[in-house]
FIKEVEX-658575 format. One record per atom (N, C-alpha, C): atom name; x, y, z; residue number from 1. Coordinates in steps of 0.2 Angstrom, whole numbers, plus 5000, padded with zeros to 4 digits. Atoms other than C-alpha are relative to their C-alpha. Layout:
- CA; X; Y; Z; NUM
...
This chain:
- N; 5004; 5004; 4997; 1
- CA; 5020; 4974; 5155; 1
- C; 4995; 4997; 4994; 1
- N; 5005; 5004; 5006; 2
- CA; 5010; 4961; 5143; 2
- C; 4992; 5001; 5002; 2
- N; 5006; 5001; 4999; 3
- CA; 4992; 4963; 5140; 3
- C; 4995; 4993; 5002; 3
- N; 5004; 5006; 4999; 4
- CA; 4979; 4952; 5146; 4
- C; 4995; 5001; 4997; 4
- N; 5007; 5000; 5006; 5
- CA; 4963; 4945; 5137; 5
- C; 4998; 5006; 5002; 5
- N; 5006; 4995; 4998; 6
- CA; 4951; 4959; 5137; 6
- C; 5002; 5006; 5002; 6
- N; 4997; 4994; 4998; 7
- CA; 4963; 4973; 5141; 7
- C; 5000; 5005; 4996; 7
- N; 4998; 4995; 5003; 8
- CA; 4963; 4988; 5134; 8
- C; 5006; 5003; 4997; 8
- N; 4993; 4998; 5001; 9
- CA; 4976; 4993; 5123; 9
- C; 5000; 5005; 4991; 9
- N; 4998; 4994; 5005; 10
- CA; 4979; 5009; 5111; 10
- C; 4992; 4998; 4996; 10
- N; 5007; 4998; 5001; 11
- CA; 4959; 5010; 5109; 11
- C; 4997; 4992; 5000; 11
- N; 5002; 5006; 5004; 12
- CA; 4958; 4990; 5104; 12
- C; 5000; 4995; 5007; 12
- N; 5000; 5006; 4995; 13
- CA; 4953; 4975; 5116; 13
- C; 5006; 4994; 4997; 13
- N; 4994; 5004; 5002; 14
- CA; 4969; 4964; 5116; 14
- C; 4996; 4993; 5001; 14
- N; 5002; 5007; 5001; 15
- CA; 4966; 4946; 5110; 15
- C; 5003; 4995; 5006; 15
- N; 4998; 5003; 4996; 16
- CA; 4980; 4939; 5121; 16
- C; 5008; 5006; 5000; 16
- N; 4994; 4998; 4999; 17
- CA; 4998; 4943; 5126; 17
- C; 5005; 4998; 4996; 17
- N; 4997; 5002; 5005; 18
- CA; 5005; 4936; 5111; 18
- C; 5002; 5008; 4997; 18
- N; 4997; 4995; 5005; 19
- CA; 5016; 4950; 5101; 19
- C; 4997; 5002; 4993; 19
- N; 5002; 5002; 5010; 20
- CA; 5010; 4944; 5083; 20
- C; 4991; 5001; 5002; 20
- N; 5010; 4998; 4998; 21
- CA; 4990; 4948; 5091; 21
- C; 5001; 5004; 5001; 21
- N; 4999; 4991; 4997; 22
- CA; 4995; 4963; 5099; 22
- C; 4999; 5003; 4997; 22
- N; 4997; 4996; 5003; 23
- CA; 5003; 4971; 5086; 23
- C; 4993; 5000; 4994; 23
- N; 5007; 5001; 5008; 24
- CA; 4987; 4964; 5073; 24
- C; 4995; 5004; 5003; 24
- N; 5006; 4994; 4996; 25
- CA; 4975; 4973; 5087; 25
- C; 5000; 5008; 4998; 25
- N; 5000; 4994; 5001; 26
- CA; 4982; 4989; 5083; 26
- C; 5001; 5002; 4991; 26
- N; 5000; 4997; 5007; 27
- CA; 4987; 4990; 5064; 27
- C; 4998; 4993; 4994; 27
- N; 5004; 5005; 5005; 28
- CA; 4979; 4971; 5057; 28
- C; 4996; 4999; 4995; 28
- N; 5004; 4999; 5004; 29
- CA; 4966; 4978; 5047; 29
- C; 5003; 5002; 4993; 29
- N; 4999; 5000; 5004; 30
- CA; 4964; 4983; 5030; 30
- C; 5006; 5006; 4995; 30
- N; 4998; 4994; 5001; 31
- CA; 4970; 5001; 5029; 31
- C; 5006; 5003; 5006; 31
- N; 4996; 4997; 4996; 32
- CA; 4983; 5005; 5044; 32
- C; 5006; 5002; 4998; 32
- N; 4993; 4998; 5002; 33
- CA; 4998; 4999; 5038; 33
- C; 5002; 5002; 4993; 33
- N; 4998; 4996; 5005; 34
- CA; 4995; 5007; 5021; 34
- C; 5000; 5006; 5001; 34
- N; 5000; 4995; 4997; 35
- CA; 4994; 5022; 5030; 35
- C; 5005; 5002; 5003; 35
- N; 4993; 4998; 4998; 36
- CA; 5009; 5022; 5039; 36
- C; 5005; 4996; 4994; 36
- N; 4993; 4999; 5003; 37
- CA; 5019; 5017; 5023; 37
- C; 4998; 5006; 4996; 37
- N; 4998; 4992; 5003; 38
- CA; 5012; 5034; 5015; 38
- C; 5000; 5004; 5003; 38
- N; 4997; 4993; 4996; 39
- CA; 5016; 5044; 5030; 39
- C; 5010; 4997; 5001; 39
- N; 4996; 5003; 4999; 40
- CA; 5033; 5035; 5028; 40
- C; 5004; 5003; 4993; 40
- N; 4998; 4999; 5008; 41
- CA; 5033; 5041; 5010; 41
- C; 4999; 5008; 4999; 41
- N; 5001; 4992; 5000; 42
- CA; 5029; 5057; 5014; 42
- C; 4993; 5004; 4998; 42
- N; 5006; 4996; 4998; 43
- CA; 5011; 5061; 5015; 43
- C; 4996; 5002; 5004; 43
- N; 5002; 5000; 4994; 44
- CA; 5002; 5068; 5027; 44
- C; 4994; 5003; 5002; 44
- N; 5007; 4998; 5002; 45
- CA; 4986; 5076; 5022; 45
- C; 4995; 4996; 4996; 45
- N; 5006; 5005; 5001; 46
- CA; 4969; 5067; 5021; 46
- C; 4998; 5001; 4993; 46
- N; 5001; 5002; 5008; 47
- CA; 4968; 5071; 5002; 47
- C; 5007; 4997; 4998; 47
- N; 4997; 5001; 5004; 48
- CA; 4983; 5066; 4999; 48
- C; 5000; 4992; 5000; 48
- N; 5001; 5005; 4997; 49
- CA; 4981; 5049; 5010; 49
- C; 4992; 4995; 4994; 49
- N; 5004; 5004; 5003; 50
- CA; 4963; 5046; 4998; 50
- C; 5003; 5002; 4994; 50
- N; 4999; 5001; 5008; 51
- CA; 4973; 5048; 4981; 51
- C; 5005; 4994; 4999; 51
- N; 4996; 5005; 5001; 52
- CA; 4981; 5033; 4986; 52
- C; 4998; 4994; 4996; 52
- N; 5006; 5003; 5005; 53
- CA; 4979; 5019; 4973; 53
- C; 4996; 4996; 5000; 53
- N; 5006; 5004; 4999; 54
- CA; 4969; 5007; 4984; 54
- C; 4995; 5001; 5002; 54
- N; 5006; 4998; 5000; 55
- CA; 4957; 5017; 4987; 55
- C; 4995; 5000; 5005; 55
- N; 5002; 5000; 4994; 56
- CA; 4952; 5020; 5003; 56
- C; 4993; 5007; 5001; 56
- N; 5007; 4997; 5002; 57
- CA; 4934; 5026; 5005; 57
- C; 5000; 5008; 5008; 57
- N; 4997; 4994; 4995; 58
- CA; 4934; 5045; 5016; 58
- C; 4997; 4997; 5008; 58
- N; 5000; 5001; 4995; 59
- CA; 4925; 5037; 5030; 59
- C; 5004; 4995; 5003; 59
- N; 4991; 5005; 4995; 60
- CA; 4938; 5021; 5034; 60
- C; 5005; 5005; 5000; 60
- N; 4995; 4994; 5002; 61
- CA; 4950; 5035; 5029; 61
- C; 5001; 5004; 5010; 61
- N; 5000; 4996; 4995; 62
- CA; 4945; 5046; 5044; 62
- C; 4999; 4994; 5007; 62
- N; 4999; 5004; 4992; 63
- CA; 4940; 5031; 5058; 63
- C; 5010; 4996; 5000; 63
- N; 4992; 5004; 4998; 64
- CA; 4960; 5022; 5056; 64
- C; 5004; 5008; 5000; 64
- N; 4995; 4993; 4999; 65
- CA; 4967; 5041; 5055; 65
- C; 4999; 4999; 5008; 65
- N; 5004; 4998; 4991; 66
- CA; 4957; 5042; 5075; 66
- C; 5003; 4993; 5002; 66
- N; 4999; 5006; 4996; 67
- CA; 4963; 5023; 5079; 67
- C; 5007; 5001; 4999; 67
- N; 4992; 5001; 5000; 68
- CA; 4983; 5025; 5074; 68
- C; 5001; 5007; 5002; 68
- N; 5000; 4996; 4996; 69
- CA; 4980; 5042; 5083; 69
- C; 5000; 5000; 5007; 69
- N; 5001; 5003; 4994; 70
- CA; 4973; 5034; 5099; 70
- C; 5005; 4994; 5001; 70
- N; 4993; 5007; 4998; 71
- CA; 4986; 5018; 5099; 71
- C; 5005; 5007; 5001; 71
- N; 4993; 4998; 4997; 72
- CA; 5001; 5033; 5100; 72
- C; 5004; 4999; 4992; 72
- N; 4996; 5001; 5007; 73
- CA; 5008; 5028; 5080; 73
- C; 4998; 5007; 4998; 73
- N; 5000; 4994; 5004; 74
- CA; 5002; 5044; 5073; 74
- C; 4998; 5007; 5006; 74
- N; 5007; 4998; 4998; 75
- CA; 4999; 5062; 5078; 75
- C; 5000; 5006; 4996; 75
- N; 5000; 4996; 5005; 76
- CA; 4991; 5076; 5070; 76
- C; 5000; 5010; 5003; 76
- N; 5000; 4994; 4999; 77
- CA; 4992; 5095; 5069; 77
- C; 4994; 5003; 4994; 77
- N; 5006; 4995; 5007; 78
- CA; 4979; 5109; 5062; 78
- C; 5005; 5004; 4995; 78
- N; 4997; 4996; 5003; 79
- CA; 4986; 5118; 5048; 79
- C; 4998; 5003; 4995; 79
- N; 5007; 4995; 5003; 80
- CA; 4972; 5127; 5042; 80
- C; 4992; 5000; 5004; 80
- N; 5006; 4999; 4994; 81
- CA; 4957; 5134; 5054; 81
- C; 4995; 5001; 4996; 81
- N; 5008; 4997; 5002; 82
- CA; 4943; 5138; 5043; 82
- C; 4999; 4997; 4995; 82
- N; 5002; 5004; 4995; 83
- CA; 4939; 5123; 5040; 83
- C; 5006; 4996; 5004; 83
- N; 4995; 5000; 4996; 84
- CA; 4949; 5116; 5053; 84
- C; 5005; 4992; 4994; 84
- N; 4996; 5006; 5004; 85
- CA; 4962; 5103; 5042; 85
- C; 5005; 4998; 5004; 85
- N; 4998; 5003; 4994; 86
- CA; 4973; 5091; 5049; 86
- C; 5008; 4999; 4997; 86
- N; 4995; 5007; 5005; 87
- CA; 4992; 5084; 5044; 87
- C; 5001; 4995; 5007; 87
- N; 4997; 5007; 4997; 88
- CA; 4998; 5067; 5052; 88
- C; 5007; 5000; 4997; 88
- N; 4993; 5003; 5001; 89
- CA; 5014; 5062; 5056; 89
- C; 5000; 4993; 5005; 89
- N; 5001; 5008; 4994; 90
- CA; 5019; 5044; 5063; 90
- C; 5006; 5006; 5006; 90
- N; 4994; 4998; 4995; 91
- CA; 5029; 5047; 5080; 91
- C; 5003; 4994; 4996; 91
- N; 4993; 5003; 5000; 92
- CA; 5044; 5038; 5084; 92
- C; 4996; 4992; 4999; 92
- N; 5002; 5007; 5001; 93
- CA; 5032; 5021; 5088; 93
- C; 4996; 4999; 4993; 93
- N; 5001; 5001; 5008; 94
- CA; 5025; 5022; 5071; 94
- C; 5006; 5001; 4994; 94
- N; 4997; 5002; 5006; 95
- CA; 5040; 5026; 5061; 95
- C; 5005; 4992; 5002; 95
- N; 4997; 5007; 4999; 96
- CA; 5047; 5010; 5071; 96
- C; 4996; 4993; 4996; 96
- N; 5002; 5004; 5004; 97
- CA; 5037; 5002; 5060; 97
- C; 5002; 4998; 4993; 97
- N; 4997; 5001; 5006; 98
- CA; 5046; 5005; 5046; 98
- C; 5003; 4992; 4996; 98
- N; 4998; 5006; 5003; 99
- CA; 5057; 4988; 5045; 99
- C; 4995; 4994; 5000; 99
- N; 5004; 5005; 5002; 100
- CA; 5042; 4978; 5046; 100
- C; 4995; 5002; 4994; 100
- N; 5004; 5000; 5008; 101
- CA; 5034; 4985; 5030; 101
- C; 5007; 4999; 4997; 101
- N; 4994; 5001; 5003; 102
- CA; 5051; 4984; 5024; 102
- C; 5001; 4992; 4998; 102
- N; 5000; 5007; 5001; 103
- CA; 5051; 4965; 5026; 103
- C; 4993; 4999; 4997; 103
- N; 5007; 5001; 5005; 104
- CA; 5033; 4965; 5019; 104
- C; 5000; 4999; 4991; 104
- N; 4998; 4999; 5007; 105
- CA; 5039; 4972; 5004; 105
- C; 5003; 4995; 4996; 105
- N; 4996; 5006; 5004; 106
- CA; 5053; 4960; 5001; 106
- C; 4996; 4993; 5001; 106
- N; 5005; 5007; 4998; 107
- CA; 5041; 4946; 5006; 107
- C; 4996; 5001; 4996; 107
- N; 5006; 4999; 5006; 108
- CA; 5028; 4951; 4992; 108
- C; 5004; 4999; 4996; 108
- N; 4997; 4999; 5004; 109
- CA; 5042; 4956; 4980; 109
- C; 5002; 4994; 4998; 109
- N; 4997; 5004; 5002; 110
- CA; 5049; 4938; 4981; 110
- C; 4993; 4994; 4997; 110
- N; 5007; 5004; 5000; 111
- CA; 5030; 4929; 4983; 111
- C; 4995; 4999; 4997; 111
- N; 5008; 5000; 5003; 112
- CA; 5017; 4938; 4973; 112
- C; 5003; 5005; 4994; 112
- N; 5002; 4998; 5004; 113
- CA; 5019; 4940; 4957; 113
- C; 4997; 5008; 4998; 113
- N; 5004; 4995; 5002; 114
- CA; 5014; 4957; 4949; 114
- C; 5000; 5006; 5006; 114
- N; 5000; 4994; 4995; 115
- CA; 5017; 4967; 4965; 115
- C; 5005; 5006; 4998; 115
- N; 4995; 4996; 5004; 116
- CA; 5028; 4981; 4964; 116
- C; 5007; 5000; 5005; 116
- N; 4993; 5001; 4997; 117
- CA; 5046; 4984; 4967; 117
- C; 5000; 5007; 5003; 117
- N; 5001; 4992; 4995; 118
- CA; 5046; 4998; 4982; 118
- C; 5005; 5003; 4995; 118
- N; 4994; 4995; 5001; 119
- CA; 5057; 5012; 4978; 119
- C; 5005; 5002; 5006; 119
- N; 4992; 5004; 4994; 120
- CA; 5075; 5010; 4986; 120
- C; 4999; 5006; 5006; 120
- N; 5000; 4994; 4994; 121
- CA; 5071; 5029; 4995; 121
- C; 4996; 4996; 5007; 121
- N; 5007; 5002; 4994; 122
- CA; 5056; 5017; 5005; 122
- C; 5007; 4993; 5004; 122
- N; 4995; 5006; 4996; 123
- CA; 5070; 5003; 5008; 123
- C; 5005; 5002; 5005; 123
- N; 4996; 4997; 4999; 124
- CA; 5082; 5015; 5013; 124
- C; 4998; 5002; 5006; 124
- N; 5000; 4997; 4993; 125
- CA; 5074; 5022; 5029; 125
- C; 5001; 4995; 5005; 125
């Protein structure tokens, strides 16, 4: 069932019922979808998440962890209680995300200049 204006959807007020807005609602920002490509690449702790090279500051770090936790794209487990630490994993609707950063990739790769060439194990999933 499509959203409508103003509805509620995986923590985010939907803009409309358009697909291509939906999907910007939930991961359009600056830091999402680099977050599900390095739980794609096999990271899954919150330092390993800030040693990535763009450089995400711990407090954006932690609010998009709690929003791609709240949408259903990620979830997380304690794996250490004193202090309580977290890993993240995407589910199944986050690693379905995969062949759209897949096309991102090849869409920079051909577009911009200087960007980098994924590595084939990132193409490969």
């Amino acid at each position: 069932m499509a959203a409508a204006k103003g509805e509620k959807r995986g923590g985010a007020m939907a803009r409309s019922g358009c697909p291509i807005a939906s999907t910007l609602d939930l991961v359009g920002d600056a830091w999402s979808l680099v977050l599900v490509r390095d739980m794609l690449n096999g990271k899954s702790r919150f330092s390993e998440f800030l040693a990535s090279p763009e450089g995400v500051t711990t407090n954006i770090l932690a609010d998009r962890l709690k929003r791609l936790e709240a949408s259903g794209l990620i979830g997380k487990s304690a794996y250490q209680q004193r202090p309580v630490r977290h890993a993240y994993v995407l589910t199944e609707k986050g690693r379905d995300l995969a062949p759209v950063l897949q096309a991102m990739c090849r869409w920079g790769a051909a577009h911009l200049p200087g960007s980098w060439t994924p590595p084939k194990s990132f193409m490969a999933l």
